[in-house]
N, C-alpha and C positions, 0 to 999 in steps of 0.2 A: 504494500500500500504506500502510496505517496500520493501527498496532497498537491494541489494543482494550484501553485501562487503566482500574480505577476511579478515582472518586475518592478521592484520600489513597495511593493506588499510588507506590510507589518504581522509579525506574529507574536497573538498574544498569550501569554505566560499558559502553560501547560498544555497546550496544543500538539497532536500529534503531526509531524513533518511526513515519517516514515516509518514501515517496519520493516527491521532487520530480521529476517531468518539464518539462523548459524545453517553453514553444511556438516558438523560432524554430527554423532549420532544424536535423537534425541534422547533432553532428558526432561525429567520429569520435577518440575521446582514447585513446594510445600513450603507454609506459613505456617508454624505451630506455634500454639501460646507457650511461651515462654519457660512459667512454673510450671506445667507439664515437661518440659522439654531439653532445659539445660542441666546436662551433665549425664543426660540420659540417652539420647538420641546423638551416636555416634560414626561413624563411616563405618562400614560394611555390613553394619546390620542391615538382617532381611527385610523388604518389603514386600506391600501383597498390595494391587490396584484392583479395582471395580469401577467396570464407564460405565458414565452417562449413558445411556440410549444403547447399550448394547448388558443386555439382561446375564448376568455373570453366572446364572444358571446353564441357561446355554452356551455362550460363548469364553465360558471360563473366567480366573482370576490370575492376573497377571501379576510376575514373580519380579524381582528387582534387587538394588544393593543400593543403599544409604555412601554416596559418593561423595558429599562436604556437607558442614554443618559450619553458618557464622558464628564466627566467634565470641559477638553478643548482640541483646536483642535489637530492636528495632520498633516502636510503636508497641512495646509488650509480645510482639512473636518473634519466631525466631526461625529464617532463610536454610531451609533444607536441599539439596539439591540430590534426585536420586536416579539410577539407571533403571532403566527395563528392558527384559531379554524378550523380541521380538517372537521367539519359539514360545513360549510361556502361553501365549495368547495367538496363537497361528493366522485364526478367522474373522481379526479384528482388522483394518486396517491403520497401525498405527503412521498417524502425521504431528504435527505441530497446531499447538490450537484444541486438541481433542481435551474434554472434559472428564474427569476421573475423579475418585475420593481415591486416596494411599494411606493406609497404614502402616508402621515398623515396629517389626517386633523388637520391643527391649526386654525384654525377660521370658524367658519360656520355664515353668513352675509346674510343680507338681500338681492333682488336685487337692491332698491332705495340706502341704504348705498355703494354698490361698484359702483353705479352711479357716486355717489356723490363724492367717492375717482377719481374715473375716472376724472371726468371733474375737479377737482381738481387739476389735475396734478399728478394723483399718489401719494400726500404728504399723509404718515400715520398718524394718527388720534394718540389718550391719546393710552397709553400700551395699548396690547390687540388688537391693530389696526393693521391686518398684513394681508397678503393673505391667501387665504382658505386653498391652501395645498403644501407641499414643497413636493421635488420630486430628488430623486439621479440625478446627473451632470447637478445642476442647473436649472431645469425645472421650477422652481418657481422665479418668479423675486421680488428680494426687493429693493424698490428705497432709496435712501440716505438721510439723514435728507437734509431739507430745505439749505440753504446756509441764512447768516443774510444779 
């Protein structure tokens, strides 16, 4: 897309000129809130995709890797950047543009251990003690340290 100006044309503040499409592979970039997210959500953990308009029942759930994570936040979320293996998902066609939810797993848990957090009261365990998988706008909940 590029916008069509004359010459001596003014462009006002936030206006899109152009989009750039990268040629290398695509990827697949996630905003997570923040306190879900930092220190938890790491490079090469797994991720798992479900699109828009293409029913994950049928056309399956696409597989990935957790490829950079900013350094810190941004407006309370936090710049995830992740891969997808085009085999994962065969009968989708993936482009740029295409609409998705992505999940990453940060912990994979027993069911006795998230009993146990459960009746617990939700308090997390030593590091490493966190929910299975964070999820854009918050789908994943983190409870807050203990109070003394």
């Amino acid at each position: 897309n590029v916008s069509t100006l004359q010459v001596g044309a003014v462009v006002g503040p936030g206006k899109p000129l152009a989009t750039v499409v990268p040629t290398t592979d695509l990827r697949v970039i996630g905003y997570y809130p923040a306190g879900d997210s930092v220190g938890r959500v790491r490079e090469n953990q797994p991720v798992s995709y479900r699109f828009t308009g293409f029913v994950w029942t049928q056309f399956g759930i696409g597989k990935g890797r957790v490829t950079r994570v900013a350094n810190e936040p941004s407006n309370g979320l936090v710049r995830v950047e992740m891969s997808i293996d085009p085999s994962s998902v065969p009968s989708i066609p993936l482009q740029h543009g295409l609409a998705l939810s992505a999940e990453v797993e940060i912990e994979n848990i027993t069911p006795s251990t998230y009993l146990v957090r459960t009746l617990a009261g939700g308090v997390q365990g030593p590091p490493g003690g966190k929910p299975s998988a964070a999820a854009p706008e918050g789908s994943a909940a983190a409870s807050p340290p203990p109070s003394p």
